[in-house]
N, C-alpha and C positions, 0 to 999 in steps of 0.2 A: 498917631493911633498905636496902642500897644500891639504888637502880636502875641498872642498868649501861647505858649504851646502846650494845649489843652490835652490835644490826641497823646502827642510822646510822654506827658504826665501819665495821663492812663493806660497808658502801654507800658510803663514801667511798673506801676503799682499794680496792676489790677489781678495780675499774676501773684499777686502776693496779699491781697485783700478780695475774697470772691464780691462782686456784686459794690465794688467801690465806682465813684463817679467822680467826676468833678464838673464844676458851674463858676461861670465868672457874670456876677455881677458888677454892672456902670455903676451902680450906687448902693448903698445899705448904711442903718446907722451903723451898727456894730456886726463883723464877720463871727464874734467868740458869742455874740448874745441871739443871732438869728440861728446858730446851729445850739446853744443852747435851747433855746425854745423848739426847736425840732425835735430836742432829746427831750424833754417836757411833755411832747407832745406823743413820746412814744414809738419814735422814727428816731432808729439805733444803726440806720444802716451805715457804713463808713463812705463819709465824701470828704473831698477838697473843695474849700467856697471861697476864693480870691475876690475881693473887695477893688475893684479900680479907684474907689471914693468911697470916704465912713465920714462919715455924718457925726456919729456917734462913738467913734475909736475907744476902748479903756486899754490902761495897761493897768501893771499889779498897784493895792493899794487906793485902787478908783483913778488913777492918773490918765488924762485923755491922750489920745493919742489918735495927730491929725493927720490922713494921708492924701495926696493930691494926686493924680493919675499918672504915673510914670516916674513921680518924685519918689515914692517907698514902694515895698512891696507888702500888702496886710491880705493877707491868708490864715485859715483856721482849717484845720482836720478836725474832722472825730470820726473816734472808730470806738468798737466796745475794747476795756481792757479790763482784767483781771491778773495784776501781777498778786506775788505773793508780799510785797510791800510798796505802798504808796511813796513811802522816803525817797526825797532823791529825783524825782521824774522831770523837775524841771533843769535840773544840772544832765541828765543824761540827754532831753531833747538839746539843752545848750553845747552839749558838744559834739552832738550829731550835726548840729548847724552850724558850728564854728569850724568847722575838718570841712564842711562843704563849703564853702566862700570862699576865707581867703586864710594864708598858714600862718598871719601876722593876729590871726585873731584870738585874743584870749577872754579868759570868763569871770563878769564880776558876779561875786553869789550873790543873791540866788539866780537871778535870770538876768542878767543883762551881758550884751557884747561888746564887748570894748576891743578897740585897737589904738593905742599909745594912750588911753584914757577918757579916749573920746568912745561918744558911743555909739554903735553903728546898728546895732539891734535889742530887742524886747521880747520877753517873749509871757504869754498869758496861761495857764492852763485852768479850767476849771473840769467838774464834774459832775452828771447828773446821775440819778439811781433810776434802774430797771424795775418794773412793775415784775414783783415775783420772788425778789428779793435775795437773786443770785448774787454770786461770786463778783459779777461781773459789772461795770460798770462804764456809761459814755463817757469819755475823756474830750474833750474841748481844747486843743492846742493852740494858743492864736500866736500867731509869728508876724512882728513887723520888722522891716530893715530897709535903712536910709540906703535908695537910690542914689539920688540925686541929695548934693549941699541941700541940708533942711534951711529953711528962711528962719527970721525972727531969731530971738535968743532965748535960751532953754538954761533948762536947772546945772545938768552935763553938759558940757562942750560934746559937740557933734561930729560924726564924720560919716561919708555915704559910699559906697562901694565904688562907685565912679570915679573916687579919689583915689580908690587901691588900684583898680584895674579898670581903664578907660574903655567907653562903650560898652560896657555890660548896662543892660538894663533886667529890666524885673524877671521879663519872661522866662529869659537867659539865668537870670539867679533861681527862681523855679525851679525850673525843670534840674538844675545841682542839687538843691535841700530835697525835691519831694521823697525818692525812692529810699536814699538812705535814711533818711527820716522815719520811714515805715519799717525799715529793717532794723534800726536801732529801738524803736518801738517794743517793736516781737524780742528785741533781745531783751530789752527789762522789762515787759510781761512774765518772761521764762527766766528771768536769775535777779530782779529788783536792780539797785545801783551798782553793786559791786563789779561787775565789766567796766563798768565807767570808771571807778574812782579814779584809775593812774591814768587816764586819758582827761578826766578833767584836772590834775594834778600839774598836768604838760600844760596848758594854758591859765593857768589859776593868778586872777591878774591881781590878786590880794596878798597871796604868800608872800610872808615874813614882810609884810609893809605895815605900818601904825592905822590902825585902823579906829573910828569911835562910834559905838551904836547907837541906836535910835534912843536908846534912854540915858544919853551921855557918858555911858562907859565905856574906856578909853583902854585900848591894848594892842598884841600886834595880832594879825590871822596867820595862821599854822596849818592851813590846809583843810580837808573835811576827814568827815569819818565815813566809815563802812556804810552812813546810813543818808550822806550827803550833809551833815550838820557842819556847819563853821567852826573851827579851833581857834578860838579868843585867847589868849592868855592875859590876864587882867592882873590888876593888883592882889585879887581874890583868888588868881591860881588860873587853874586853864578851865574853860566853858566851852560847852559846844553847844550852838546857840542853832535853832531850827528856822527853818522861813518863817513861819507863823509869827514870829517873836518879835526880831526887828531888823534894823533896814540897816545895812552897814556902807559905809561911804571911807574910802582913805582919808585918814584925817590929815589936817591941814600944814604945810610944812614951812 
C-alpha cells in the first residue's frame, strides 16, 4: 500500500495557493480529463488529484498512458493561470521536474524526460477558459513518471526512478516535484519562459544532435528560443519549430 504524503504536500503548497487541496484517488480513468471536466464544470479552485490507477491515462498527441499502483506516479494540478505568454509552459513545468528528481535528467522537447535516452517521464498540459472571459485561465498539468521498470515494450526505451535511486517510491517523488512545481508556476505567470530558457538549455537532451521531424525533415536541434520554439537547422536554413507543429525524435544513427 502506498503511503501518500498528502498532509506535507499541502503543507508546503497551501501557503502559496489559498484554498489549494489535494485527493488521492484508487482509480480514475484519466487524472488531466476528471480535473478538466471540473474546470468545465466551473470549479477553478486549485488542487492536486493523484491517480493510484487510470483506466484511461492520455499523454500528448492522444498517446495512452498506463499506470499500475506504485509502478508510476500520474498526478494532475490545476490552478488558474494567467501568464503574459502561453509559449513555453511545458518546457518550464519540464524543468521544474527534471531539477526535482534526479541531476542525470535531461529534456526532450517538448515534454518528455529522458535520462540517457530512455524515458523516465511525460508530461500533459491542457486548458480550460473561465466563464467571463478573463485574463485568466485553468491550466491542467498532468505529470506521469516511471517508478517502477515499466513491463511490456514501448515506442522509447524506458527507465523508472528506481533505477536512479533505489527505494524511492511515488509518495517520496511527490512530495520533491509538488512545491517547486507551484513556485516555478508563479514564476512563468509573472515573466513567461524566459527564467527558464538557460535552465532548460542545461538539460536539453536534443542539442546539436541530428534530429528528423514529424513531417520527415531532417536537421540538427540548436536549442530553443525566447519563446521555447525548437532551433532545427535544415537544409532550408534554421526553423524554429512550435509544439503544435511536430513531434521530433533523434534520428537514427
Amino acid at each position: 500500500m502506498i503511503r501518500w504524503p498528502a498532509e506535507a504536500v499541502w503543507e508546503a503548497v497551501a501557503p502559496l495557493l489559498p484554498g489549494f487541496t489535494v485527493e488521492v484517488l484508487p482509480e480514475i480513468d484519466s487524472s488531466n480529463t476528471e480535473l478538466m471536466r471540473r474546470a468545465r464544470a466551473g470549479r477553478n479552485e486549485p488542487v492536486l488529484l493523484v491517480a493510484e490507477r487510470q483506466t484511461a491515462g492520455r499523454g500528448r498527441l492522444g498517446r495512452a498512458w498506463h499506470g499500475e499502483p506504485g509502478d508510476s506516479l500520474t498526478f494532475s494540478l490545476g490552478l488558474p493561470l494567467a501568464p503574459p505568454d502561453w509559449a513555453g509552459l511545458s518546457l518550464a513545468v519540464g524543468v521544474s521536474v527534471a531539477e526535482s528528481l534526479h541531476p542525470r535528467t535531461r529534456l526532450k522537447w517538448p515534454n518528455d524526460l529522458w535520462v540517457d535516452d530512455r524515458k523516465l517521464a511525460g508530461i500533459l498540459i491542457e486548458t480550460a477558459s473561465f466563464g467571463g472571459g478573463g485574463p485568466a485561465r485553468q491550466a491542467v498539468i498532468g505529470i506521469g513518471v516511471n517508478i517502477a521498470p515499466p513491463l511490456g515494450s514501448l515506442s522509447t526505451p524506458a527507465i523508472s526512478l528506481q533505477e536512479l535511486e533505489a527505494g524511492l517510491d511515488a509518495g517520496a517523488a511527490l512530495l520533491r516535484i509538488a512545491e517547486p512545481l507551484v513556485r516555478n508556476l508563479q514564476l512563468f505567470e509573472q515573466h513567461g519562459f524566459a527564467p527558464f530558457q538557460a535552465r532548460f538549455q542545461a538539460r536539453d537532451a536534443l542539442r546539436d544532435r541530428a534530429v528528423t521531424l514529424s513531417d520527415g525533415t531532417a536537421g540538427t536541434a540548436h536549442g530553443v528560443t525566447e519563446d521555447g520554439s525548437l532551433l532545427v537547422h535544415t537544409a532550408a536554413g534554421m526553423q524554429a519549430i512550435s509544439s503544435s507543429e511536430v513531434s521530433v525524435r533523434p534520428a537514427s544513427s
